[in-house]
C-alpha positions in Angstrom: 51.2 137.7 47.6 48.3 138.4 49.4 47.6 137.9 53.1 45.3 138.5 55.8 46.3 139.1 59.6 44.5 139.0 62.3 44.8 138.0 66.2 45.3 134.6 66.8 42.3 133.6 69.4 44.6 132.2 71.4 46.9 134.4 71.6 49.7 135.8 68.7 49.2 136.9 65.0 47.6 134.8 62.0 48.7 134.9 58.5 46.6 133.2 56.1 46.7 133.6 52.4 43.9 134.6 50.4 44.6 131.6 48.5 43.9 128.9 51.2 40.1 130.4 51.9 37.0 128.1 50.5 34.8 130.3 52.5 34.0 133.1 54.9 30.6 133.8 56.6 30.4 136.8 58.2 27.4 137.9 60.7 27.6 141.3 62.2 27.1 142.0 65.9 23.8 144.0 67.0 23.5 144.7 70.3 25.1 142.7 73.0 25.9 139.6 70.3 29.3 140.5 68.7 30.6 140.4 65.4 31.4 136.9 64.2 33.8 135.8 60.9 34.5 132.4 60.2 36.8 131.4 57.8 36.6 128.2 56.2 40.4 126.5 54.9 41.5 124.1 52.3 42.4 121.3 53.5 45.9 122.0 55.0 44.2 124.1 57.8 41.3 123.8 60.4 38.5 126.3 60.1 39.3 129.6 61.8 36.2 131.9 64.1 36.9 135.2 65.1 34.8 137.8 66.8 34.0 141.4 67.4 36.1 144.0 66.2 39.0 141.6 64.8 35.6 140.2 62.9 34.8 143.4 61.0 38.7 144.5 60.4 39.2 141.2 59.1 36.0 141.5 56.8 36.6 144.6 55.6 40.2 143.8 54.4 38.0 140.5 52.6 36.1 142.5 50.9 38.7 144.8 49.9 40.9 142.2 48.4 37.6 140.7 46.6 37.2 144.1 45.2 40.5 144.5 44.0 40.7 148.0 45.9 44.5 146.8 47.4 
């Protein structure tokens, strides 16, 4: 099974499978604005923002998992 974790904005971990994503957008940070993933769920879960450096680690493992690389 494959999962994503990341910090909870709010405080705590977040586990979400890769299987419950519809959509991610993903803006990197320039200057003062930081990072920015949102992650877009099926229907059993709200839409999750994260930012900054959570943003890219988060991304990165995305991308890895899209790429089959795990």
């Amino acid at each position: 099974m494959k999962f994503i974790e990341f910090a909870h904005p709010e405080g705590g971990t977040f586990l979400v499978h890769v299987d419950h994503i519809t959509a991610a957008h993903y803006r990197h940070g320039e200057g003062d604005m930081k990072s920015r993933l949102g992650l877009d769920l099926d229907e059993r879960q709200n839409e999750i923002i994260i930012f900054g450096e959570e943003a890219e680690r988060t991304w990165k493992k995305l991308q890895t998992l899209l790429h089959g690389d795990v």
